[in-house]
C-alpha positions in Angstrom: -7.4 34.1 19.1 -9.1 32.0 21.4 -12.2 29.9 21.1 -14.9 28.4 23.3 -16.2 24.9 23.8 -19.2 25.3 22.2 -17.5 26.8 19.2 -15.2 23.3 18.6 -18.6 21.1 19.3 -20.8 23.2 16.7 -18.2 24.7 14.7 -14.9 24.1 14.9 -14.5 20.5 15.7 -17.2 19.4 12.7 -14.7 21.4 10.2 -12.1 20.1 10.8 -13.0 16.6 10.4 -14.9 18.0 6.9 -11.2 19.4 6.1 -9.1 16.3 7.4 -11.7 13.7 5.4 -11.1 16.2 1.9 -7.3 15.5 2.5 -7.7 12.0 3.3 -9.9 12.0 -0.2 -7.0 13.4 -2.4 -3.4 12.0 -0.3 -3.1 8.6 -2.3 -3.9 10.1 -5.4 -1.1 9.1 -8.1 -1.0 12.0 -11.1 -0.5 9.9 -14.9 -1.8 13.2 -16.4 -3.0 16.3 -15.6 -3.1 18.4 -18.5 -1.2 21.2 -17.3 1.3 21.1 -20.0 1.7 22.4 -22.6 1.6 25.8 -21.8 0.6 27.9 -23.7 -2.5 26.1 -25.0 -2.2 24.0 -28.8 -5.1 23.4 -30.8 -5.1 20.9 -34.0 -7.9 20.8 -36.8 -9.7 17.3 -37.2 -9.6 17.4 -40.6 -10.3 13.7 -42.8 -11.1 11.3 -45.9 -12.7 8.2 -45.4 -9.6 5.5 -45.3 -8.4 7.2 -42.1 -5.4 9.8 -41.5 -4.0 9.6 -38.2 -2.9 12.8 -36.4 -0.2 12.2 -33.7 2.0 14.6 -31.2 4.0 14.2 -28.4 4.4 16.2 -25.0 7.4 16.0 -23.0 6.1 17.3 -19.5 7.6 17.2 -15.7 6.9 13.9 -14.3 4.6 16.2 -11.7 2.3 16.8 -14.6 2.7 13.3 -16.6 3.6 9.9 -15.8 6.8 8.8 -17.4 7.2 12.6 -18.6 6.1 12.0 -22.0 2.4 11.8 -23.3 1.7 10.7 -26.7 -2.1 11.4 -28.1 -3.2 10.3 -31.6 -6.9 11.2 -32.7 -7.5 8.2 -35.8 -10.4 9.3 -37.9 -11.9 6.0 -39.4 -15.3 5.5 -41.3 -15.5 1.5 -40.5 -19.1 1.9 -41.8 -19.0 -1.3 -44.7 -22.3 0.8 -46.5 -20.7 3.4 -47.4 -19.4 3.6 -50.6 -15.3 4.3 -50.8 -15.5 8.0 -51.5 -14.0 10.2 -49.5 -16.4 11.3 -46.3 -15.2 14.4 -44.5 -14.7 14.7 -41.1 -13.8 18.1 -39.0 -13.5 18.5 -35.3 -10.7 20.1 -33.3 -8.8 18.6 -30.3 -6.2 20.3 -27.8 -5.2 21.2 -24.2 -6.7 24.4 -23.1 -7.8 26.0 -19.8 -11.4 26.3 -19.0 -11.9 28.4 -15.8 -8.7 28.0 -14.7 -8.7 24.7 -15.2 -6.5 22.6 -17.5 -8.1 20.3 -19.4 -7.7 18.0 -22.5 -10.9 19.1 -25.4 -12.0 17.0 -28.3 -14.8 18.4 -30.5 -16.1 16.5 -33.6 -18.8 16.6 -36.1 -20.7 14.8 -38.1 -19.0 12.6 -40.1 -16.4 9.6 -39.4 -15.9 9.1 -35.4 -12.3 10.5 -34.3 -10.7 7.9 -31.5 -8.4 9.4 -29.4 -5.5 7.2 -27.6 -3.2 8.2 -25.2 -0.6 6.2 -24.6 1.8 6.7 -21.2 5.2 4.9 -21.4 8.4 7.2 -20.4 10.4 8.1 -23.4 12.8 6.5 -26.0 15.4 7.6 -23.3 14.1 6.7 -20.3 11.3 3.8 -20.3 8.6 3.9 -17.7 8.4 1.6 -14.7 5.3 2.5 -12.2 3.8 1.4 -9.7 -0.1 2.4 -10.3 -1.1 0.8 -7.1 0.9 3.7 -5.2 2.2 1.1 -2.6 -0.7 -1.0 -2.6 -2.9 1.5 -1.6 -4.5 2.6 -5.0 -7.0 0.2 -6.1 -8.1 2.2 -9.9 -8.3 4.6 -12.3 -10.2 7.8 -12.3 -11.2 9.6 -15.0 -12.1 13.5 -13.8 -14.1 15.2 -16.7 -14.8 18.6 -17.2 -18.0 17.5 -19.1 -18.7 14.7 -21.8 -21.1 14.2 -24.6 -21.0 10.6 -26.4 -22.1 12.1 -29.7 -24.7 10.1 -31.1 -24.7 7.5 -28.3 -25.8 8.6 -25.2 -22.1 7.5 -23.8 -18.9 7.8 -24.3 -16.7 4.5 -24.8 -13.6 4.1 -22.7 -11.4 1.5 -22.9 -7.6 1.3 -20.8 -4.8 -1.2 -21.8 -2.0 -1.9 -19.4 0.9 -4.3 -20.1 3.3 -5.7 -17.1 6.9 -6.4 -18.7 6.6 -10.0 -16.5 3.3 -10.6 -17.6 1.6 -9.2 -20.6 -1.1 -7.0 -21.6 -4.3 -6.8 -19.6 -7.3 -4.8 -20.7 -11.1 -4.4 -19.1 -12.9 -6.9 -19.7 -15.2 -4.9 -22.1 -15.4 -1.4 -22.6 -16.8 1.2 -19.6 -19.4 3.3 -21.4 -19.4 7.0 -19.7 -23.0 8.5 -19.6 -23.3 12.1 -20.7 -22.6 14.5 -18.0 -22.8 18.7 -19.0 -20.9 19.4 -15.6 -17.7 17.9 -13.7 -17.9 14.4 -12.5 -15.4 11.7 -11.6 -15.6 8.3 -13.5 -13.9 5.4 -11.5 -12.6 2.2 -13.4 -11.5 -0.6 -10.6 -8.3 -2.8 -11.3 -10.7 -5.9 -10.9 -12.0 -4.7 -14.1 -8.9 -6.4 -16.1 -8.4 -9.1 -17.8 -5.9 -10.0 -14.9 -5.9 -12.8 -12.4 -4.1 -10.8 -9.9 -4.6 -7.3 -10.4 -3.0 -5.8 -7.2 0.1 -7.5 -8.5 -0.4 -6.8 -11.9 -0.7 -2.6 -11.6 2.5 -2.6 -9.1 4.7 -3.2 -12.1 3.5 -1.4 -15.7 5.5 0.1 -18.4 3.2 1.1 -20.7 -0.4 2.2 -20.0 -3.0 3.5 -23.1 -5.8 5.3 -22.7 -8.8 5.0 -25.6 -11.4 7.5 -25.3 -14.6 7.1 -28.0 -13.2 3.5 -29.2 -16.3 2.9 -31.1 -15.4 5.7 -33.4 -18.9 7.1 -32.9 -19.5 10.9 -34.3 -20.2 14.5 -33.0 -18.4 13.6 -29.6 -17.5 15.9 -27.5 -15.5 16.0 -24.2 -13.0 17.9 -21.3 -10.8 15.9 -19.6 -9.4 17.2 -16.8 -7.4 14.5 -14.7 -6.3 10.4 -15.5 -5.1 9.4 -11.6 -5.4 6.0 -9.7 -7.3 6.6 -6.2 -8.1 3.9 -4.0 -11.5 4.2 -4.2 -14.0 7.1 -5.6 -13.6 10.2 -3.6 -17.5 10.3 -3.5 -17.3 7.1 -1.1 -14.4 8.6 1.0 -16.2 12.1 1.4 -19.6 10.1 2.0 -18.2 8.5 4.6 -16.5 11.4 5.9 -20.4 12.8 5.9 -20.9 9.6 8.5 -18.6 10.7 11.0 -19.7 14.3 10.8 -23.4 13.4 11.6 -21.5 11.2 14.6 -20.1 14.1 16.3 -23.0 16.2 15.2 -25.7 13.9 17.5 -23.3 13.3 20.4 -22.9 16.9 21.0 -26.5 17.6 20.8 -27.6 15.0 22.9 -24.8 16.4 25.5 -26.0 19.8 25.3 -30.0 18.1 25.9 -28.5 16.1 29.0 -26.7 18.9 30.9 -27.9 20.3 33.8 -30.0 23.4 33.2 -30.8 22.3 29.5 
């Protein structure tokens, strides 16, 4: 099939800059997890005294799906509240990987009662100990966290906090916890390597062996959330595909003030 001039000037050309700048947005994207496994989905019952019982499982995965190939989660359900008196408080929620149209995500759901922290932790197996470069090369420069949705419960935010530890260095952690604002639809949440406790980050995140992820850290109740992706990008796609928008409008005024300036116009 063949195509005209004016069809790559006010068609053609414009989409496939859009499609080139969606590609350049996703090809230094480094998978830790991506929720795909298991399959078929698992589901676990939150179910607690005050005092705390910890609920732990492990996921061996392809390395496509999970950094290291092994994923460990624990949900802790702690009542840290010094009121309350030492009886046992119940606490019920449910947490497991799932797929919510068609896509695979990671869902906590709890109720009132003692907050439920979850941790996942990302550091190869007993077998095989991970060594990763987070910074792809050099090129990533954070993490991104890509929710389904995300309700802090009775905050109005969810608290997320990332440890890293460098077998040359030590452990870095942000410098204070990232609070997530609630968000009923997909949205990306970016947390930059300059965030960390680190005096060179870039170096720092070339060389990591363990990483843990801790997702409502201030134990607060009735939170809810999807989480669909944990990635390091080089910057938020939202800036990549803004300025993707840039060049678009570019082309868009050159060829329209061509089309104004030819003969006959």
């Amino acid at each position: 099939m063949r195509y005209s001039l004016s069809f790559w000037r006010w068609g053609g050309l414009p989409l496939c800059v859009w499609a080139w700048c969606i590609v350049l947005g996703q090809a230094e994207t480094l998978v830790i997890d991506d929720f795909a496994d298991p399959d078929p989905a698992e589901h676990f019952f939150i179910t607690a005294t005050t005092g705390g019982s910890t609920y732990a499982t492990q996921h061996a995965a392809p390395e496509s799906h999970v950094l290291g190939g092994e994923r460990e989660i624990v949900v802790a359900v702690n009542d840290a509240d010094p009121s309350h008196p030492p009886l046992p408080t119940s606490a019920s929620g449910i947490f497991g990987f799932d797929e919510v149209f068609g896509i695979s995500v990671l869902q906590i759901a709890t109720s009132p009662g003692p907050g439920a922290t979850v941790t996942l932790t990302y550091d190869g197996s007993d077998a095989e100990p991970m060594l990763a470069d987070l910074t792809d090369g050099g090129t990533n420069r954070g993490f991104v966290l890509r929710f389904n949705s995300s309700d802090g419960g009775d905050d109005s935010w969810l608290d997320v906090r990332i440890a890293a530890t460098n077998p040359a260095v030590g452990t870095a952690s942000l410098r204070e916890p990232h609070l997530v604002a609630d968000n009923n639809g997909p949205f990306d949440y970016f947390l930059p390597f300059t965030d960390f406790d680190v005096a060179d980050a870039g170096l720092f995140f070339q060389q990591v062996d363990q990483v843990v992820f801790t997702l409502n850290g201030d134990n607060t109740p009735n939170a809810d959330f999807e989480l669909d992706l944990v990635a390091t990008i080089p910057e938020p796609s939202t800036v990549v595909l803004g300025g993707c928008g840039g060049i678009l409008l570019v082309f868009w005024g050159l060829f329209r003030r061509k089309r104004q300036t030819a003969p006959g116009s």
